[in-house]
C-alpha positions in Angstrom: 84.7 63.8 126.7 84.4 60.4 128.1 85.2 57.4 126.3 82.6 54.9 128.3 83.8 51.1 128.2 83.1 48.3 130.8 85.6 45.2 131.5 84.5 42.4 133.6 87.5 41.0 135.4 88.0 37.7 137.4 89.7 38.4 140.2 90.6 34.9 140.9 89.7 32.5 143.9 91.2 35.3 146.8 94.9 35.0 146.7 95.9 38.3 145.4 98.4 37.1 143.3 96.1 35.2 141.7 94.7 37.6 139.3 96.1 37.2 135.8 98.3 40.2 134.7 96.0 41.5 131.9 93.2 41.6 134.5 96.0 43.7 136.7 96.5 46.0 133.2 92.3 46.5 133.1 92.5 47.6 136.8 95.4 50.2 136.1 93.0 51.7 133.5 90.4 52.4 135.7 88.4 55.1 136.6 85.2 53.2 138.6 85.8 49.9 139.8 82.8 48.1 141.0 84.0 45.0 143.4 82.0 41.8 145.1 82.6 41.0 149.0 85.5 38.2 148.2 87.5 40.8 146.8 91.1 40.8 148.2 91.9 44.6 149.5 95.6 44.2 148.1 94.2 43.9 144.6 92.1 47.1 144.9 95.5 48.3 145.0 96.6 48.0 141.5 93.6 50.7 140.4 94.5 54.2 140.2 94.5 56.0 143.3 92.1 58.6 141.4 89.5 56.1 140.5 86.2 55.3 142.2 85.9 52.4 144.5 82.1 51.2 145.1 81.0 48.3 147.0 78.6 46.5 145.0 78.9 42.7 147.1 76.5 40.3 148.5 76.9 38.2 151.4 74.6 36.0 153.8 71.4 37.4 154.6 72.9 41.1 153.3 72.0 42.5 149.8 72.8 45.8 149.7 72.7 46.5 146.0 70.3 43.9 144.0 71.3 43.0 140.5 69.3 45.5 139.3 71.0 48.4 140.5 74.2 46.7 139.9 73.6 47.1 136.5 73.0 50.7 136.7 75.5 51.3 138.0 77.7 49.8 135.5 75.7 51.9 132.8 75.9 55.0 135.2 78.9 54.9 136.0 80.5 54.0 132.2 78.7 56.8 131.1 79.8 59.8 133.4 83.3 58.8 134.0 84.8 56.1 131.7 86.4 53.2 132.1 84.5 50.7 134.1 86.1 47.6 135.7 83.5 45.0 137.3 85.8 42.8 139.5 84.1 39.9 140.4 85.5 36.7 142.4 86.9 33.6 140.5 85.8 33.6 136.9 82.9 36.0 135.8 81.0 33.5 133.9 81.0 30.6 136.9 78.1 31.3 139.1 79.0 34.9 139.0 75.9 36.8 137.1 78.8 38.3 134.6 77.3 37.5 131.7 74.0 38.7 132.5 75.6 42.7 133.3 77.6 42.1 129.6 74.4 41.9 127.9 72.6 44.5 130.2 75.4 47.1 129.9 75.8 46.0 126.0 72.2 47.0 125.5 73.7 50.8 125.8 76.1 50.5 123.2 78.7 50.8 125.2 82.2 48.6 124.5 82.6 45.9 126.7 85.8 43.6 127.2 85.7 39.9 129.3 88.4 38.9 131.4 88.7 35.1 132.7 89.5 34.6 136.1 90.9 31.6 137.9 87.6 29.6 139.5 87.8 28.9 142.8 86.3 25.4 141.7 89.5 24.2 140.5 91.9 26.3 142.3 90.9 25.9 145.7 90.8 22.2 145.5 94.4 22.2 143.1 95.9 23.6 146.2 95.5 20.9 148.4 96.6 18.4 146.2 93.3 17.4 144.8 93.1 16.9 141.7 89.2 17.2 139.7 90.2 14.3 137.2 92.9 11.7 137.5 93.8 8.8 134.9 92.1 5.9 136.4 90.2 7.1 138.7 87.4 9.5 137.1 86.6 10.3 133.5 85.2 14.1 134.1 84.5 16.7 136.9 81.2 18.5 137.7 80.9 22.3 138.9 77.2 22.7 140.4 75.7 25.7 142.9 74.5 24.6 145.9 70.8 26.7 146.0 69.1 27.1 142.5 67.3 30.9 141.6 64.7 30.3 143.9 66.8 28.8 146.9 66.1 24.7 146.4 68.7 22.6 145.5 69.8 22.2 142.3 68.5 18.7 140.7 72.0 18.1 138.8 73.4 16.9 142.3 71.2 14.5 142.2 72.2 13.2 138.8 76.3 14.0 139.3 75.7 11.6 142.3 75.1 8.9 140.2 78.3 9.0 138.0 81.8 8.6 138.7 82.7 12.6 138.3 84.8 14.3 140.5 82.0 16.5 142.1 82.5 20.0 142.9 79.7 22.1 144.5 79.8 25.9 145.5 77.9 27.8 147.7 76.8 24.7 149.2 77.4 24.8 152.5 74.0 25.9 154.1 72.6 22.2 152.0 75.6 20.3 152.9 73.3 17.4 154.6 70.7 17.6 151.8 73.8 17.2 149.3 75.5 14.4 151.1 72.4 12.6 151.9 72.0 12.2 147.5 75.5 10.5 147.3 74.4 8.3 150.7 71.2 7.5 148.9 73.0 6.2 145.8 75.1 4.0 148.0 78.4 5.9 148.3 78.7 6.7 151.8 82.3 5.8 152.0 82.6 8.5 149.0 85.8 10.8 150.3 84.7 14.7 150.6 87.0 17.4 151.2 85.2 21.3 152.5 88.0 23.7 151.8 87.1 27.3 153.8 88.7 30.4 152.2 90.8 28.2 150.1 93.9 30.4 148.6 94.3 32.3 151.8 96.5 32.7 154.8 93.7 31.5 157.1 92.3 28.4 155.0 90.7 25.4 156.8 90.0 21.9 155.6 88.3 19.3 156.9 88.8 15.4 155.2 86.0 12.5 155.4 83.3 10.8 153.7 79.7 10.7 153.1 78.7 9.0 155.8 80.7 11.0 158.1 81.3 14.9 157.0 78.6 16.4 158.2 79.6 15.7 161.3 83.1 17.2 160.6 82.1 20.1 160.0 79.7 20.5 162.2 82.7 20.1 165.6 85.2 22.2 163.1 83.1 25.3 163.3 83.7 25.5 158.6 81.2 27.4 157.3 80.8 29.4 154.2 82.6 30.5 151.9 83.6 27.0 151.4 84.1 24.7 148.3 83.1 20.7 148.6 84.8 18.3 146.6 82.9 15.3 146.8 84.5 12.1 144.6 87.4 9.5 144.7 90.0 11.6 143.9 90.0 13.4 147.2 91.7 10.1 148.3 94.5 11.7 146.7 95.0 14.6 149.6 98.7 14.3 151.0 96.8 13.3 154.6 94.9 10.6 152.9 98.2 9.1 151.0 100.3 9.5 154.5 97.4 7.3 156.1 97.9 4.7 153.0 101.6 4.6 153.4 101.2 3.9 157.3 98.3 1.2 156.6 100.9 -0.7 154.2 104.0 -0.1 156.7 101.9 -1.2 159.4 100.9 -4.2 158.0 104.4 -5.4 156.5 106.1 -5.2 160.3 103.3 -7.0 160.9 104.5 -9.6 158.7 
């Protein structure tokens, strides 16, 4: 007899070795595991060779399996063979439905566990040096989506731009003017902005500038999705942008 049970596990921001050890421990105990597209293969790995691999992700313009069915599947799935393991990217609860298939599959009576995952949010930007709050500089940071529920841009950008937070937008990229434009509108177009593409991994890409001039960045780098901005003072604190400070002030004392 079946003992059904579902655990929702972050899977971190990509790195492999980013998922925490008791998420690796859920996977190891797994009979179905149901993964998104940012999945790392390498961490499908730590799952029993026996257990069930299904490809339950979205991506651009491709939704094979709506929500709906996602949450069958969970139910389905916990029901016939076991242990379920939902591995989602990042954190579960950040942007990443999780809550919504707890309280679906919860509905059944069947156990459920949550496991955090590192967000992408902070990690991505953490690795290059930047950090989301900074004694002196900024007092909090802001997580936003780019695109709302029905695919308009989510009004809190307009009000983060007004403040002094560190602001941190995913799934962004397609309303990457729109965005900017906000902070240009509030008169911070020489706001720094980092876009960090597949931050974690061995093929990452950044691009550095500011409001007035990112969009144009990006647009001769070729960055696109998946991407995390970080839009705020404290990008200023990227190793390139300190190297430029120190040559500034070198610069000007042989000047001297």
């Amino acid at each position: 007899m079946q003992h059904p049970k579902v655990t929702l596990v972050g899977a971190g921001p990509g790195d492999p070795e980013l998922i925490t050890l008791k998420g690796m421990r859920a996977l190891s105990s797994a009979d179905v595991v149901l993964y998104d597209a940012l999945i790392h293969e390498e961490i499908l790995s730590f799952a029993p060779i026996k257990a069930i691999q299904v490809f339950v992700g979205k991506k651009k313009g491709v939704c094979q399996f709506p929500q709906d069915e996602i949450n069958a599947l969970l139910v389905e799935h916990a029901l016939k063979h076991g242990h379920v393991v939902r591995l989602k990217g990042g954190d579960p609860f950040i942007f990443g439905r999780g809550h919504e298939e707890l309280v679906y599959v919860e509905s059944f009576n069947i156990p459920t566990e949550v496991i955090p995952g590192i967000s992408s949010s902070i990690a991505v930007p953490e690795l290059q040096r930047i950090p989301l709050t900074r004694r002196g500089v900024n007092d909090s940071f802001w997580v936003l989506t780019g695109t709302t529920r029905d695919h308009q841009l989510s009004a809190d950008i307009q009000i983060a731009a007004k403040s002094n937070a560190t602001v941190v937008v995913l799934m962004g990229m397609t309303k990457l003017k729109e965005i900017i434009q906000l902070f240009i509108d509030e008169g911070k177009a020489g706001l720094p902005v980092a876009i960090i593409h597949n931050g974690t991994m061995p093929d990452e890409q950044y691009v550095l500038g500011t409001a007035a001039t990112i969009v144009d960045i990006v647009a001769k780098s070729g960055i696109s999705s998946p991407a995390v901005i970080v839009i705020g003072e404290v990008v200023r604190l990227h190793p390139e942008y300190v190297i430029d400070k120190i040559k500034e002030i070198n610069d000007t004392t042989n000047k001297k």
